[in-house]
C-alpha positions in Angstrom: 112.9 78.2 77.5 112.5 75.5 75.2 111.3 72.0 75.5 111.8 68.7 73.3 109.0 66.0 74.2 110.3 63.0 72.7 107.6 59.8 72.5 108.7 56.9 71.6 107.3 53.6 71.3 109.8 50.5 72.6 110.1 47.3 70.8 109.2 44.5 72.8 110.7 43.2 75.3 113.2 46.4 75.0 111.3 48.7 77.5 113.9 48.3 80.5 116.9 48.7 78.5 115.1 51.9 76.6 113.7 53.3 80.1 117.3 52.8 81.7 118.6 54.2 79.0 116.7 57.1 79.3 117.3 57.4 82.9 121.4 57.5 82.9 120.8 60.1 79.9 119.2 62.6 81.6 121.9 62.1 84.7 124.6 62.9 82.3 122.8 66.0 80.6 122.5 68.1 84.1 126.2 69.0 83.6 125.6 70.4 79.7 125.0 74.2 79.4 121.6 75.3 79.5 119.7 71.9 80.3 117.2 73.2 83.0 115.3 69.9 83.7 114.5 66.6 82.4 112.2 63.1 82.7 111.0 60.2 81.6 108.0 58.8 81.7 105.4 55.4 80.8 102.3 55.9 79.4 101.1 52.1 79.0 103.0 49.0 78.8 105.5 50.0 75.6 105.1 54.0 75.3 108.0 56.7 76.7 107.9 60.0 76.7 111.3 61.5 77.3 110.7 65.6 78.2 113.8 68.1 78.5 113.6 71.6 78.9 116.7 73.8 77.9 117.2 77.7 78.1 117.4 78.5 75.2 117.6 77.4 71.1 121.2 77.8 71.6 121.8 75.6 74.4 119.0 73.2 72.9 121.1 73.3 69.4 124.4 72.2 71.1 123.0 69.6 72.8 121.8 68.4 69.6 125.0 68.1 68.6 126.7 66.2 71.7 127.9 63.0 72.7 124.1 62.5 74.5 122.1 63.4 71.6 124.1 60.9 69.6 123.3 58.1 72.5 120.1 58.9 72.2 119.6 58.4 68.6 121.2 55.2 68.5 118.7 54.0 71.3 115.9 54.9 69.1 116.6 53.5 66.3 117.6 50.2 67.7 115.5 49.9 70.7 112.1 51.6 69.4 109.4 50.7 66.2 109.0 54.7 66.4 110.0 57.9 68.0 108.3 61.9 67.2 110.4 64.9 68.6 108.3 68.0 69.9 109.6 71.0 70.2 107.7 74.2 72.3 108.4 77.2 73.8 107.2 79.7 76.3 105.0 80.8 73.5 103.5 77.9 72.8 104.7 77.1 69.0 105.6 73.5 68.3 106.9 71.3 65.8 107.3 67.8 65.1 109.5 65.2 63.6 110.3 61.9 63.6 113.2 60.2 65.0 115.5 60.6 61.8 114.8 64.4 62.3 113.0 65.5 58.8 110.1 66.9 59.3 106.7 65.7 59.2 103.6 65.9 57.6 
């Protein structure tokens, strides 16, 4: 299993429209191969954490690649000041990149 932890901080006065957002994403990703779970979540007024756990790096990969993903980038850029990616697995290994997907630090 693999998970992507996506946190993202909304512009204001964008929270609902990022948190609905969100929400009819992950409805949408139950029916793509390999997506195990997902949620979203506040933490404070502004601050989403969007968590999805796939089988495996392929299934992860594909999605990466689909109609979803691409919603999903467009909703960060426009309706967030920042977004990080994580990415873990059973083993515990992560690794982080902003929203653009290069990799940081």
């Amino acid at each position: 299993m693999i998970q992507m932890t996506i946190t993202m901080v909304a512009l204001p006065t964008k929270e609902q429209e990022l948190l609905q957002t969100l929400q009819e994403l992950t409805a949408g990703m139950r029916q793509e191969k390999g997506f195990l779970r997902g949620s979203v979540g506040m933490n404070g007024k502004n601050v989403m954490k969007f968590i999805e756990a796939w089988e495996t790096p392929e299934d992860l990969n594909a999605y990466m690649q689909s109609y979803y993903f691409s919603v999903l980038r467009g909703a960060m850029k426009v309706l967030t000041s920042s977004a990080e990616i994580e990415f873990s697995t059973n083993g515990g290994q992560a690794h982080v990149r902003n929203h653009d997907q290069s990799p940081v630090g």
